[in-house]
DRENDO-1510 file (C-alpha; in Angstrom, 1 decimal, always signed):
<recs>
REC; n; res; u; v; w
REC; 1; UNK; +98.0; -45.5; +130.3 .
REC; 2; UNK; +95.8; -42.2; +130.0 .
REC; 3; UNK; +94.3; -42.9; +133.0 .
REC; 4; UNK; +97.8; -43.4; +134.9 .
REC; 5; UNK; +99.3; -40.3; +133.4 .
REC; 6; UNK; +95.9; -38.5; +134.6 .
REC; 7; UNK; +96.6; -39.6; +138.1 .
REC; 8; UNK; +100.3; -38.7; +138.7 .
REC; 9; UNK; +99.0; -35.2; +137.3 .
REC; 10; UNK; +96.5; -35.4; +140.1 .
REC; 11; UNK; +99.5; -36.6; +143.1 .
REC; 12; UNK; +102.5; -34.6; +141.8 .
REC; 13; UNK; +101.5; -31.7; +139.6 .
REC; 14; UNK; +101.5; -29.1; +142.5 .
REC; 15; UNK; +104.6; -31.0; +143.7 .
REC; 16; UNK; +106.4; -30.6; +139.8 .
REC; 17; UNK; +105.3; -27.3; +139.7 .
REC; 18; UNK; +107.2; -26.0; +142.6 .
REC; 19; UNK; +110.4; -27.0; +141.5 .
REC; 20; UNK; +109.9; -26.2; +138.1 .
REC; 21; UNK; +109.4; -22.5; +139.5 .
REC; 22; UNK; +112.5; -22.6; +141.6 .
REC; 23; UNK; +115.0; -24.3; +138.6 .
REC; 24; UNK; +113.3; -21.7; +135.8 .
REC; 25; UNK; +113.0; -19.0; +138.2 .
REC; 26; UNK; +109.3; -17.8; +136.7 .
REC; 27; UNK; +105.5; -18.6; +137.4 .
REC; 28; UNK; +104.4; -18.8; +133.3 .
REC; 29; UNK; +107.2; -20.5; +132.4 .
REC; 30; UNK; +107.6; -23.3; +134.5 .
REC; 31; UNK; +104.1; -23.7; +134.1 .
REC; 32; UNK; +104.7; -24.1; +130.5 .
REC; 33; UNK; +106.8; -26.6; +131.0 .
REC; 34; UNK; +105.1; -28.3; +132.9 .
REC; 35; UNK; +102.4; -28.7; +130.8 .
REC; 36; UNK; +105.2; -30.1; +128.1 .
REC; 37; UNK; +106.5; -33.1; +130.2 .
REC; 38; UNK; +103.0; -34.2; +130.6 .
REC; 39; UNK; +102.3; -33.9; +127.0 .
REC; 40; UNK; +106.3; -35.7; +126.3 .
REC; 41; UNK; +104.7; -38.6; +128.9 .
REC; 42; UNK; +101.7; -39.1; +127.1 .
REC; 43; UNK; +103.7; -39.5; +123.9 .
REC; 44; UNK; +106.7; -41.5; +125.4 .
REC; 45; UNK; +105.3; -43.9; +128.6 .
REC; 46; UNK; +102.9; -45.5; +126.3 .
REC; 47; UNK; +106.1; -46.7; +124.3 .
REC; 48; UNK; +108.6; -46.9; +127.3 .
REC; 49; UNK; +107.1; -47.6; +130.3 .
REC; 50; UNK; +105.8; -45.6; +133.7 .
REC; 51; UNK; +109.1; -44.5; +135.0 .
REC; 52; UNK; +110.1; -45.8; +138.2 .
REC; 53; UNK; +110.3; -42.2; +139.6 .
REC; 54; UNK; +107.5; -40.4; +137.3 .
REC; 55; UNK; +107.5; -36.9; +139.2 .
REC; 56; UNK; +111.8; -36.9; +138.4 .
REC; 57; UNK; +111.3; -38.2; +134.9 .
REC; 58; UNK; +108.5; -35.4; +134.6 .
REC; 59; UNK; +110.7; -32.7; +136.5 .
REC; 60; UNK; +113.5; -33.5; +134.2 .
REC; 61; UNK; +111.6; -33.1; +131.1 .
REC; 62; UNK; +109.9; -29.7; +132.1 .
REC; 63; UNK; +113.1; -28.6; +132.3 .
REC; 64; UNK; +115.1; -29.3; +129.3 .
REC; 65; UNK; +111.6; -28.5; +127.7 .
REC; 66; UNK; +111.9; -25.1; +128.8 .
REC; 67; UNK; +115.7; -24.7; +128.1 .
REC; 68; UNK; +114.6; -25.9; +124.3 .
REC; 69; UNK; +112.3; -23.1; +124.0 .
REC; 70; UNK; +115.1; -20.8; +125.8 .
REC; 71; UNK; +118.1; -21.7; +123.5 .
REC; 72; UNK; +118.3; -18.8; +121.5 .
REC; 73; UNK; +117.6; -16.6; +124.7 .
REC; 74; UNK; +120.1; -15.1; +127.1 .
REC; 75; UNK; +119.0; -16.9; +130.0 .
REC; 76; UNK; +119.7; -20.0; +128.6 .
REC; 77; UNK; +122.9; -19.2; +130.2 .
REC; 78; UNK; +121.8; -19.2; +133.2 .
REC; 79; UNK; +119.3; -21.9; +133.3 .
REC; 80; UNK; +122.5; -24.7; +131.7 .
REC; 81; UNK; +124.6; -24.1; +134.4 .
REC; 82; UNK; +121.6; -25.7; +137.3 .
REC; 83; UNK; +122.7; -29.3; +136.7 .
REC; 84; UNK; +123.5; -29.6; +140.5 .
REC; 85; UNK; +120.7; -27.8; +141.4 .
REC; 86; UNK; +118.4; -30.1; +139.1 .
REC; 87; UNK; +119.8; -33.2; +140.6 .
REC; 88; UNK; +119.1; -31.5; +144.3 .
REC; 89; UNK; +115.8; -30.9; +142.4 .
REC; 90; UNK; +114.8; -34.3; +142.4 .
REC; 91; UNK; +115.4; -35.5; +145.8 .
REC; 92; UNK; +112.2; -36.4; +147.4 .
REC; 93; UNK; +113.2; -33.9; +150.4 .
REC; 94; UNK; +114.0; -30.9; +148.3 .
REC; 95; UNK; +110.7; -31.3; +146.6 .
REC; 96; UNK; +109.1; -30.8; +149.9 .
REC; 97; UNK; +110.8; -27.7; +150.6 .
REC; 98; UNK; +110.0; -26.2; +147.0 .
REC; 99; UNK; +106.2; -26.3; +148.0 .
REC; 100; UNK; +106.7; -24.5; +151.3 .
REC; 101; UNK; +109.2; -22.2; +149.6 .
REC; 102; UNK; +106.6; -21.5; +147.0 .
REC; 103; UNK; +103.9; -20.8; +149.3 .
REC; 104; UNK; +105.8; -18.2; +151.2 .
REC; 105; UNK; +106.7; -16.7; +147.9 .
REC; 106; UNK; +103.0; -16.2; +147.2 .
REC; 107; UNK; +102.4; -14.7; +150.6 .
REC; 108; UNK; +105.3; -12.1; +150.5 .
REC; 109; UNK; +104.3; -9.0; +151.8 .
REC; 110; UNK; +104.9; -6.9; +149.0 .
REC; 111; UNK; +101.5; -8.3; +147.6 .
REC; 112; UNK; +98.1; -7.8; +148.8 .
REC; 113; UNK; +96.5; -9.9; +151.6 .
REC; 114; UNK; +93.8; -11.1; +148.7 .
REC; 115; UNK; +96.4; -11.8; +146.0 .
REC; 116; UNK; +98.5; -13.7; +148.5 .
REC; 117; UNK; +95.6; -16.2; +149.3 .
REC; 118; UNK; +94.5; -16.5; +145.2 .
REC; 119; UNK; +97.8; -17.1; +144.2 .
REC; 120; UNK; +98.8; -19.9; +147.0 .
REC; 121; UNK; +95.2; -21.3; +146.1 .
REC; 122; UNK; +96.2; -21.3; +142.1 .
REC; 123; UNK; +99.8; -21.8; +142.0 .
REC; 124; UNK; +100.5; -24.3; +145.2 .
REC; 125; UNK; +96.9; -26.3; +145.0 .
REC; 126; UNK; +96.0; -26.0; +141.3 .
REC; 127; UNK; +92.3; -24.4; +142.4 .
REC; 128; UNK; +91.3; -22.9; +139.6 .
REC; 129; UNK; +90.1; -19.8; +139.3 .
REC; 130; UNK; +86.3; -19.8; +139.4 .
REC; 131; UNK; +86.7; -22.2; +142.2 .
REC; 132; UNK; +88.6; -19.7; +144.3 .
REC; 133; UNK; +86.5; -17.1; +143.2 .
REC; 134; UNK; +83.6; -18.8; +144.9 .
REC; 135; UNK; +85.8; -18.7; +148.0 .
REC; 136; UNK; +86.3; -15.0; +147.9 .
REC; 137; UNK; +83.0; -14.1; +147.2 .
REC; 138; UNK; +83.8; -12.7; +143.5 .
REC; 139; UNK; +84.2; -12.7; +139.7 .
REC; 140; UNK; +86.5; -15.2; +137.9 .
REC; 141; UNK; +88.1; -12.5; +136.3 .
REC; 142; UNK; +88.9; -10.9; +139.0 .
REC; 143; UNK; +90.6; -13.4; +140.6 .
REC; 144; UNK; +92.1; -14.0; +137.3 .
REC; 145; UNK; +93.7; -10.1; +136.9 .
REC; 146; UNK; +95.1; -10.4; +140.6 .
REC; 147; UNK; +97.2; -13.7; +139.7 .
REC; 148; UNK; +98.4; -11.9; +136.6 .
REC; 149; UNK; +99.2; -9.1; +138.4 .
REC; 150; UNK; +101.0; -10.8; +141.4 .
REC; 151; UNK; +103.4; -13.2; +138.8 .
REC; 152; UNK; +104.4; -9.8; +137.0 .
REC; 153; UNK; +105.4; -8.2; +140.7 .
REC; 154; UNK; +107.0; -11.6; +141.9 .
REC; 155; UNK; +109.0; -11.6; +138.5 .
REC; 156; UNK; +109.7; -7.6; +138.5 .
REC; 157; UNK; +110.5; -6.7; +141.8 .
REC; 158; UNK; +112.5; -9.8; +142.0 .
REC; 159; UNK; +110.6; -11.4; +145.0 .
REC; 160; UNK; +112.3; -14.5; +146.7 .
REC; 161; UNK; +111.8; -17.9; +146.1 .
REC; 162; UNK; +112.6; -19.3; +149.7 .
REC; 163; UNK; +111.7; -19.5; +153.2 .
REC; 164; UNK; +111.7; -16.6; +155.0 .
REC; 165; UNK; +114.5; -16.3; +157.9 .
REC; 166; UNK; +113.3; -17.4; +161.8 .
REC; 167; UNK; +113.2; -13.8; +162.3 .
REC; 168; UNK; +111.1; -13.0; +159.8 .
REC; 169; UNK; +108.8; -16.4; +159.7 .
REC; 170; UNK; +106.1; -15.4; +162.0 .
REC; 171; UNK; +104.7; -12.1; +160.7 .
REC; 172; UNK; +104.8; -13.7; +157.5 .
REC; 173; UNK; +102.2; -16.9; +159.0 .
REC; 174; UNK; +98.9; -15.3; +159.0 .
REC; 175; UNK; +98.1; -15.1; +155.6 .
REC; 176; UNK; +99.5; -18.5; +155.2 .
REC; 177; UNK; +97.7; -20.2; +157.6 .
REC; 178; UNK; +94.1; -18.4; +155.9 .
REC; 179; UNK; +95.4; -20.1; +152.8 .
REC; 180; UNK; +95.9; -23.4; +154.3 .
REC; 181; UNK; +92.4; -23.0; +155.6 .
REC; 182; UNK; +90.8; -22.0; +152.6 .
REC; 183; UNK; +92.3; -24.9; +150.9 .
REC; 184; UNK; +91.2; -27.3; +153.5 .
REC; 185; UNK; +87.7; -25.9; +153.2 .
REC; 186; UNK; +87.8; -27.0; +149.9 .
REC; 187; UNK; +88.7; -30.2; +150.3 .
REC; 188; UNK; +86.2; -31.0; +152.9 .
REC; 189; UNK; +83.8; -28.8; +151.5 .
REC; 190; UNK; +84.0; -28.4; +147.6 .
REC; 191; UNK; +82.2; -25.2; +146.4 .
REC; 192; UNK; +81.0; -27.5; +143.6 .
REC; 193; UNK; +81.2; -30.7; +141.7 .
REC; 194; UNK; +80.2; -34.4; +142.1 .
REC; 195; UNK; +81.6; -35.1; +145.1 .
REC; 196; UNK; +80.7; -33.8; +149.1 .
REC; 197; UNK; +84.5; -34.1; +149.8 .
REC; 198; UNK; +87.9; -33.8; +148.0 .
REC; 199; UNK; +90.3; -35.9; +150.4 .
REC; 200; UNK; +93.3; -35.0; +148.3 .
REC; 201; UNK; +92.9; -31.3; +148.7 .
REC; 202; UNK; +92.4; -31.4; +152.6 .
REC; 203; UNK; +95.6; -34.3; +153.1 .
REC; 204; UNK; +97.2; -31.0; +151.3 .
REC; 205; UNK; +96.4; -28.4; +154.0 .
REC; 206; UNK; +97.4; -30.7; +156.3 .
REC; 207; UNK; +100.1; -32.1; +154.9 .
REC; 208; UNK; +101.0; -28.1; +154.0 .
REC; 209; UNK; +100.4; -27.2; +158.0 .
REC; 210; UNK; +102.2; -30.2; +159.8 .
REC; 211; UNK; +105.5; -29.1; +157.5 .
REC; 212; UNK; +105.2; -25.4; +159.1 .
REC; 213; UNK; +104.6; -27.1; +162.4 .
REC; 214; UNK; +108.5; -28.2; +162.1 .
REC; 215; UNK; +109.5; -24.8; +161.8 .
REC; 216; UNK; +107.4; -22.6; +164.0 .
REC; 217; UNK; +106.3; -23.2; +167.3 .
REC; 218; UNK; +103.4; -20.7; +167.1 .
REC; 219; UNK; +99.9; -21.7; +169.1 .
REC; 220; UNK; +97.5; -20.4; +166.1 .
REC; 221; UNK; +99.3; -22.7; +164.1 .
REC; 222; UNK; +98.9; -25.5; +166.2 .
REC; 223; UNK; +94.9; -24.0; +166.4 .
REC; 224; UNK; +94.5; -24.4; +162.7 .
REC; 225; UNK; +96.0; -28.1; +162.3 .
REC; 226; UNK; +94.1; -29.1; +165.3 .
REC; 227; UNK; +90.9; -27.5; +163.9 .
REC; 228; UNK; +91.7; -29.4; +160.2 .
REC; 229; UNK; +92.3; -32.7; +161.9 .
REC; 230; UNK; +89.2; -32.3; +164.2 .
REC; 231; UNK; +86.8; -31.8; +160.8 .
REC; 232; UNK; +88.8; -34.6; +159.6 .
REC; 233; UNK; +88.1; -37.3; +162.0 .
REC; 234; UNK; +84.5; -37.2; +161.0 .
REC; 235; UNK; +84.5; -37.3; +156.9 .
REC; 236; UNK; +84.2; -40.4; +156.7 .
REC; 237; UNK; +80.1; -40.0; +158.1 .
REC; 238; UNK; +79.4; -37.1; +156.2 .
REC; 239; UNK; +78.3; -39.2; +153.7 .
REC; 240; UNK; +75.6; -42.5; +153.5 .
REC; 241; UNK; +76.4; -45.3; +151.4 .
REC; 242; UNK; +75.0; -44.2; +148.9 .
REC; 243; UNK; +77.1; -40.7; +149.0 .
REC; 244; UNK; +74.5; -38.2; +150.3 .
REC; 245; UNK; +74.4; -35.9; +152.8 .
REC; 246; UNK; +74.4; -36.8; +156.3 .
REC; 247; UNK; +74.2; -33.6; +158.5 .
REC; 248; UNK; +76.4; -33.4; +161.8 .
REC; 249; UNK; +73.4; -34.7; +164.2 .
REC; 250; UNK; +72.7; -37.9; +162.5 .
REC; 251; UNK; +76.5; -39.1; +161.7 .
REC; 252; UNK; +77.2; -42.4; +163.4 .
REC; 253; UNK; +79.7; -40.5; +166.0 .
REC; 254; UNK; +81.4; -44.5; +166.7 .
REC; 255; UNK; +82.9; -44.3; +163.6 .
REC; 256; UNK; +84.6; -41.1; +163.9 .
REC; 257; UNK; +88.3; -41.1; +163.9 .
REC; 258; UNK; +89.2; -41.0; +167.8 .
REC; 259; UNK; +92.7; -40.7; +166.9 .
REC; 260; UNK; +92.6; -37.9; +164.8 .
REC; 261; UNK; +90.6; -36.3; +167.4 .
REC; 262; UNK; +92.8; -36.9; +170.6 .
REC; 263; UNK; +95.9; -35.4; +168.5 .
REC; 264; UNK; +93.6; -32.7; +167.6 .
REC; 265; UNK; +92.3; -32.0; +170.7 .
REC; 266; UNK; +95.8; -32.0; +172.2 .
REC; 267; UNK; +97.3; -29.3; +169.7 .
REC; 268; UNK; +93.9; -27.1; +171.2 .
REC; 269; UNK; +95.1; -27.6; +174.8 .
REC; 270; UNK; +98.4; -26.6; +173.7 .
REC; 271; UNK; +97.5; -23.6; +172.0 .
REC; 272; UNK; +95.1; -22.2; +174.8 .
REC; 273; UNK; +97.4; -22.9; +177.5 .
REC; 274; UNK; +99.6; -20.6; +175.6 .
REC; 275; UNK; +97.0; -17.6; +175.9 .
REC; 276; UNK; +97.9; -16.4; +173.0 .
REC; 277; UNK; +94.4; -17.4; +170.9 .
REC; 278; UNK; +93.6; -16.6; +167.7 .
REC; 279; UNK; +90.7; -17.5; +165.6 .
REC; 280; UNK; +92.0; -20.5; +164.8 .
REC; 281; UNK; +92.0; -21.8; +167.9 .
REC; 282; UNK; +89.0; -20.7; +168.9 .
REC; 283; UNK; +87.0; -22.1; +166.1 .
REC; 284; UNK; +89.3; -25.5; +166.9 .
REC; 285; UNK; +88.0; -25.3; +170.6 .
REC; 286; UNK; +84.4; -25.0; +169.1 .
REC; 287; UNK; +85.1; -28.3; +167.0 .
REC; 288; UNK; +86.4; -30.1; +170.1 .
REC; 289; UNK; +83.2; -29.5; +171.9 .
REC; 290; UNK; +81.3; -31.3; +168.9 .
REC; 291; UNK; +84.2; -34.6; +168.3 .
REC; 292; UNK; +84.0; -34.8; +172.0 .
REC; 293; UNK; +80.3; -34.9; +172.8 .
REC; 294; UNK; +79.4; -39.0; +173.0 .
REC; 295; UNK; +76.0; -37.6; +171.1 .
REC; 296; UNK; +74.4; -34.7; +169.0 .
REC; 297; UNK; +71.9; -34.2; +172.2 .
REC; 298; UNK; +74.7; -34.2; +174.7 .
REC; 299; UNK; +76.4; -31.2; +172.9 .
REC; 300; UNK; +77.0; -28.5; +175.2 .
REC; 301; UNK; +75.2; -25.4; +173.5 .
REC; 302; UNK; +76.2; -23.3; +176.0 .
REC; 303; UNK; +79.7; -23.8; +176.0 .
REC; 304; UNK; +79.9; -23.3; +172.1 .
REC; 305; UNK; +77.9; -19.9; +172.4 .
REC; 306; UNK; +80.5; -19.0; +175.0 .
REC; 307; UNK; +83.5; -19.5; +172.1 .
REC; 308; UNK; +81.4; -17.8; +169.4 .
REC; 309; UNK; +81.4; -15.2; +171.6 .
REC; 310; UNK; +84.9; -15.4; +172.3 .
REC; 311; UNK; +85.4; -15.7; +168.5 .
REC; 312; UNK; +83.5; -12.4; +167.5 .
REC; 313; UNK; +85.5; -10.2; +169.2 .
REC; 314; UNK; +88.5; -11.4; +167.1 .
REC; 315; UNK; +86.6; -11.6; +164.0 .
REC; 316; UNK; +83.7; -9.9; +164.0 .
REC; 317; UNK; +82.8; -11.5; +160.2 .
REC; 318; UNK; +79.0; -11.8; +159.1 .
REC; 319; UNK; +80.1; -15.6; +158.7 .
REC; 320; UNK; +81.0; -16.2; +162.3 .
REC; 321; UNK; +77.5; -14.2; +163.4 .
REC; 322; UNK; +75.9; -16.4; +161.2 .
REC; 323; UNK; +77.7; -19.6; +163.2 .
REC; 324; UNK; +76.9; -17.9; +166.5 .
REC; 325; UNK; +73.1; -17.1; +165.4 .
REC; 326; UNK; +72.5; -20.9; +164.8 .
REC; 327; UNK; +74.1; -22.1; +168.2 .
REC; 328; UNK; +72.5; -19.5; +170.2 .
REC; 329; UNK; +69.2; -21.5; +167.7 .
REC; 330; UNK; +70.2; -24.7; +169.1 .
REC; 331; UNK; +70.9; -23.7; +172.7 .
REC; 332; UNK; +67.5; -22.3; +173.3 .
REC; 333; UNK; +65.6; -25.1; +171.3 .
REC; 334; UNK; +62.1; -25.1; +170.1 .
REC; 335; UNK; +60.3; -22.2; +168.5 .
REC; 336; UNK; +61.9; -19.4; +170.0 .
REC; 337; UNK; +65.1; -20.4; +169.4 .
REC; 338; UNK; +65.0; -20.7; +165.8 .
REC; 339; UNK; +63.3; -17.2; +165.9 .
REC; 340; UNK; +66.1; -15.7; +167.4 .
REC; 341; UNK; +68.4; -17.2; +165.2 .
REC; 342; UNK; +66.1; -16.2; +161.9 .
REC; 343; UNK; +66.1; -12.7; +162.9 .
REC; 344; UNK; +69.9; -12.7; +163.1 .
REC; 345; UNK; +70.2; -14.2; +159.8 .
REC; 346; UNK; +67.9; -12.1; +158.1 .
REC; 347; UNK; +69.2; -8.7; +159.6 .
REC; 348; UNK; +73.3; -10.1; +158.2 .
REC; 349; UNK; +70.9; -10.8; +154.7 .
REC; 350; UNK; +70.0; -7.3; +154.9 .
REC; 351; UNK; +72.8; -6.1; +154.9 .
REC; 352; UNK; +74.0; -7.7; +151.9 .
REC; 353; UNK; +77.2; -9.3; +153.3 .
REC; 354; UNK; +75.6; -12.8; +152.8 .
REC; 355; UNK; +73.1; -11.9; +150.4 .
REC; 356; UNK; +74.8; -15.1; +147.5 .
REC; 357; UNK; +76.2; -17.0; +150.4 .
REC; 358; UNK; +74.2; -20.3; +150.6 .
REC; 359; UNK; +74.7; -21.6; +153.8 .
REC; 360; UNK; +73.3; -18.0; +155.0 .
REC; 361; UNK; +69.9; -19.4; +153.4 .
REC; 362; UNK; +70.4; -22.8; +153.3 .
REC; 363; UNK; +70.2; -21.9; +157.8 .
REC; 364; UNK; +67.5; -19.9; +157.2 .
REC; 365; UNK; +65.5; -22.5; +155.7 .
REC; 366; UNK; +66.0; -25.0; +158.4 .
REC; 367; UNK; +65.5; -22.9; +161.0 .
REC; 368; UNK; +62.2; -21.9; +159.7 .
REC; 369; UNK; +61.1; -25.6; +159.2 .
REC; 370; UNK; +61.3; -25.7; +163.4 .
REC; 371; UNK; +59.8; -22.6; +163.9 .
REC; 372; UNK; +56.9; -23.8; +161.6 .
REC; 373; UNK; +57.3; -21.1; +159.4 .
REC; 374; UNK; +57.0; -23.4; +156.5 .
REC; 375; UNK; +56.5; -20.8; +153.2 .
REC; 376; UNK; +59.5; -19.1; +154.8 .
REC; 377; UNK; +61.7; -22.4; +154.7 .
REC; 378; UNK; +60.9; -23.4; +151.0 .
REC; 379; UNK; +61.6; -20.2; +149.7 .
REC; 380; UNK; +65.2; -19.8; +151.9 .
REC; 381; UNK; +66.3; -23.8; +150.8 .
REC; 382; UNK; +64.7; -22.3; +147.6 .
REC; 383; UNK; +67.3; -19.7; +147.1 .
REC; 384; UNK; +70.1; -21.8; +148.7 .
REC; 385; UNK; +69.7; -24.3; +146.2 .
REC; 386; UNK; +69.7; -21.7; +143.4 .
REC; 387; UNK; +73.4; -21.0; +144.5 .
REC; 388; UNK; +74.7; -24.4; +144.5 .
REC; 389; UNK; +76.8; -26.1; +142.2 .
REC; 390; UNK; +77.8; -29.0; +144.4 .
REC; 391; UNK; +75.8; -32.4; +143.4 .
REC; 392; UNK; +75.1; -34.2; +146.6 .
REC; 393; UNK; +74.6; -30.8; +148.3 .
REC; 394; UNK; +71.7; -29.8; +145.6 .
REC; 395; UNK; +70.2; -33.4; +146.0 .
REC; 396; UNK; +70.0; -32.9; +149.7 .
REC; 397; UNK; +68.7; -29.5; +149.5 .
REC; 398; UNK; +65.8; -31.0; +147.0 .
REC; 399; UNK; +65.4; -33.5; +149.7 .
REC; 400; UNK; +64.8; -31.0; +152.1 .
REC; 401; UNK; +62.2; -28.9; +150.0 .
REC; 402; UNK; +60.2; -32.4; +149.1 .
REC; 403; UNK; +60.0; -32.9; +153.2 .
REC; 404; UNK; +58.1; -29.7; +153.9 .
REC; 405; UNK; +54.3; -29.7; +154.9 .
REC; 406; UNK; +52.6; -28.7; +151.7 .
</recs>
């Protein structure tokens, strides 16, 4: 039964917590309570049965839950007067619609383009906190003041909790689409743990981005769902059978998902035909190239180069140079090649901008392994694997280090 309760808190939790926030009208509180009908279910299903509808059984306890603690308070009031509201609560529909209204709550322009993105990431995904402050590059804590900070502005200057108008909906996408990204990215890409991929976390960011697709016709949304369902197609292969690693060259490409990539490919037509391109996009287009080539060797280098190029002058980020320093690596080939693409790497090192990011290293090493630059490559997988928490990704990085000429 523990194990049953654990995974409805894994498939409805964000879900519960969305309308909790929209019936109780405040982040800590319906989090509270939320917590509560969990802990009522682990006292009460063991006795009475898995509900037939567990994430209305769970909504409806959070609730009352809440109103308990709230008797004595005057919005009590208030809160005894939803029962409509609860009952619209629980339709499978509305639930839907709390999650998108709670996203665009987080991202309201009155907060910060940073707090936006780590309260989405905490409130709507359940990341926690160290987890997204790998993502940003930072501290726990200080992701952890800047959600504290962002409920007390929700809750004071009485921000929301809805949809923003048509008129309004597309200056408020940008910073929702880098949060369905970032959410994705940790789905297919989990800063640490046991596991290379988290599939529930990237069906999320889709799930999250195919809802805004039925109320916004806007190409870099289209971009970003093709470029998720492109890197979707092909997680199946990023892993052997016996869960490691498998890097992009050596996936068996016949077991990618073609369908996946046709709609994805599509939505990247679509959104280029539009000439309105984003990053998004772009990086989308790049992934095409890759799902579509029949081989790793018939990959056209040159083309990708073309988009990173493309892609730099709207985002000129040390990450996308370091993307664009290993294509430019594999469209030369050989020895000078991965030279160019070292000294790249190490002048964006220098500067400090990548200095704890381990792919930055982890690229290093392996470029120096083709250039022969072997006491290079250990010490630059070296360092990588000194920054990574993932499992599989440490094992493979051993792997790596064991493979070098002594």
């Amino acid at each position: 039964m523990r194990d049953a309760i654990e995974a409805v808190y894994r498939a409805e939790s964000r879900r519960i917590l969305a309308t909790l926030i929209r019936l109780l009208g405040d982040f800590d509180l319906a989090e509270e309570a939320m917590q509560d009908a969990f802990t009522a279910a682990v006292e009460r299903w063991p006795v009475e049965g898995v509900p037939t509808n567990p994430r209305s059984w769970l909504i409806s306890a959070g609730r009352f839950r809440a109103i308990d603690r709230l008797r004595r308070a005057t919005r009590f009031a208030a809160l005894e007067g939803q029962d409509a509201g609860v009952h619209d609560a629980l339709d499978g529909d509305t639930i839907a619609d709390d999650q998108l209204r709670l996203v665009f709550t987080c991202c309201h322009p009155a907060l910060s383009p940073d707090t936006q993105i780590a309260l989405t990431l905490r409130e709507v995904c359940g990341l926690t906190t160290e987890a997204i402050a790998r993502a940003y590059l930072t501290s726990p804590p200080t992701i952890a003041q800047r959600i504290v900070r962002a409920k007390a502005k929700i809750r004071d200057a009485r921000i929301p909790y809805a949809v923003p108008s048509p008129a309004d909906l597309p200056d408020r996408l940008d910073t929702v689409l880098q949060v369905i990204y970032l959410v994705f990215n940790e789905g297919y890409s989990p800063s640490s743990g046991a596991e290379v991929t988290q599939a529930s976390l990237s069906a999320e960011a889709l799930r999250l981005g195919r809802e805004l697709m039925t109320l916004l016709d806007e190409p870099e949304l289209h971009g970003l769902v093709a470029l998720m369902l492109l890197h979707e197609a092909r997680r199946d292969t990023r892993t052997g059978v016996d869960g490691e690693i498998v890097l992009l060259e050596a996936q068996d490409r016949t077991r990618w998902n073609r369908e996946l990539i046709a709609e994805g490919s599509l939505l990247v037509q679509r959104a280029l035909r539009s000439r309105r391109i984003g990053v998004f996009t772009l990086q989308a287009a790049i992934a095409a190239v890759h799902a579509e080539a029949p081989s790793a060797a018939a990959t056209d280098w040159h083309e990708i180069v073309a988009l990173y190029d493309l892609l730099l002058r709207a985002d000129p980020s040390p990450v996308i140079q370091l993307n664009r320093a290993v294509a430019v690596a594999m469209r030369d080939g050989g020895r000078g090649g991965a030279d160019a693409g070292i000294a790249v790497i190490d002048q964006l090192l220098d500067h400090g901008a990548l200095a704890d990011y381990r792919f930055a290293h982890s690229a290093r090493g392996e470029l120096c392994r083709v250039a022969g630059r072997t006491d290079e490559a250990r010490a630059s997988l070296t360092k990588a694997l000194s920054l990574t928490t993932q499992g599989p990704e440490r094992r493979f990085l051993l792997t790596r280090i064991a493979l070098l000429p002594t």
